[in-house]
N, C-alpha and C positions, 0 to 999 in steps of 0.2 A: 504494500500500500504506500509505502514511502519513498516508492522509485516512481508510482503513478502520478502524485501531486510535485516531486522535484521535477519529472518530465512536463507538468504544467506551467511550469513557470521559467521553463527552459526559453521557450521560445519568443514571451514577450521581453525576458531579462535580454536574451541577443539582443533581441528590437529595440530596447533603450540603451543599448549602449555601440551597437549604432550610430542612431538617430543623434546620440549626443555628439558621437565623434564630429560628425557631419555638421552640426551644429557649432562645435568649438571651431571647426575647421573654416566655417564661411563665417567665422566674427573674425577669427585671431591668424588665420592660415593667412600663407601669401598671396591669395589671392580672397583675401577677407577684405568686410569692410571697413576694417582699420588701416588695412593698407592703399584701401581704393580713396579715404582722404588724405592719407600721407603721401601719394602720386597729385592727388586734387590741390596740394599746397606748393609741393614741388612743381609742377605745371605751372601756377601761378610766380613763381620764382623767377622762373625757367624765362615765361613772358617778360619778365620785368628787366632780367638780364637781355633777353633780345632788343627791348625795346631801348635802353641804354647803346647798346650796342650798336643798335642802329642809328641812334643819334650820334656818334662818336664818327661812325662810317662816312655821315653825310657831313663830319667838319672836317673830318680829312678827303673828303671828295671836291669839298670846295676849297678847301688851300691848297690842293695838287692843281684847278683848275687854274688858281688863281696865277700858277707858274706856270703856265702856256706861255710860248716868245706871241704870242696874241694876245694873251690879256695881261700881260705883265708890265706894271708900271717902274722904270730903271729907278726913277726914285725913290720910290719906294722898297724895292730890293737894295739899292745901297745904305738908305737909313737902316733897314732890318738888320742886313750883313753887317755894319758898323756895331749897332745894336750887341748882334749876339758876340762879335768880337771882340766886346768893349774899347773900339779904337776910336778916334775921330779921325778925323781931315783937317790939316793945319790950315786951310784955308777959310776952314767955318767957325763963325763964331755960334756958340751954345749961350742960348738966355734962359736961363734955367725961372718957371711960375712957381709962384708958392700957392 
């Protein structure tokens, strides 16, 4: 008699433990929904980085254009080049604004 009621409770006891695996598995698994917001925050990242990035893109697209022998003003390439060189030209005078 006591192998007939263990044999009753055989089958739903699998079913719940199972059912639970599958259960822990779609909250906490890798491809659970814990992970499916931790991709949702990372995307959002992901975007913000692009979007940086692409603002970066478009200031270096426009100072590369801005060196075309076309749209290049000599004047202004020689203040800059002075600029980065820290030299001057003994022929200019510097009036320094406060």
């Amino acid at each position: 008699m006591k192998s007939s009621a263990s044999r009753a409770w055989f089958f739903p006891t699998i079913c719940l433990i199972i059912t639970c695996y599958f259960i822990y598995h779609g909250v906490q698994g890798a491809r659970g929904y814990r992970r499916m917001f931790q991709l949702k925050e990372e995307i959002v990242l992901a975007r913000q980085v692009a979007a940086e990035t692409s603002a970066e893109r478009q200031l270096l697209e426009t100072k590369v254009k801005s060196l075309s022998p076309e749209a290049m003003d000599l004047d202004q390439l020689e203040e800059s080049a002075l600029r980065v060189l820290n030299m001057g030209n003994p022929d200019v005078q510097v009036i320094f604004a406060d």
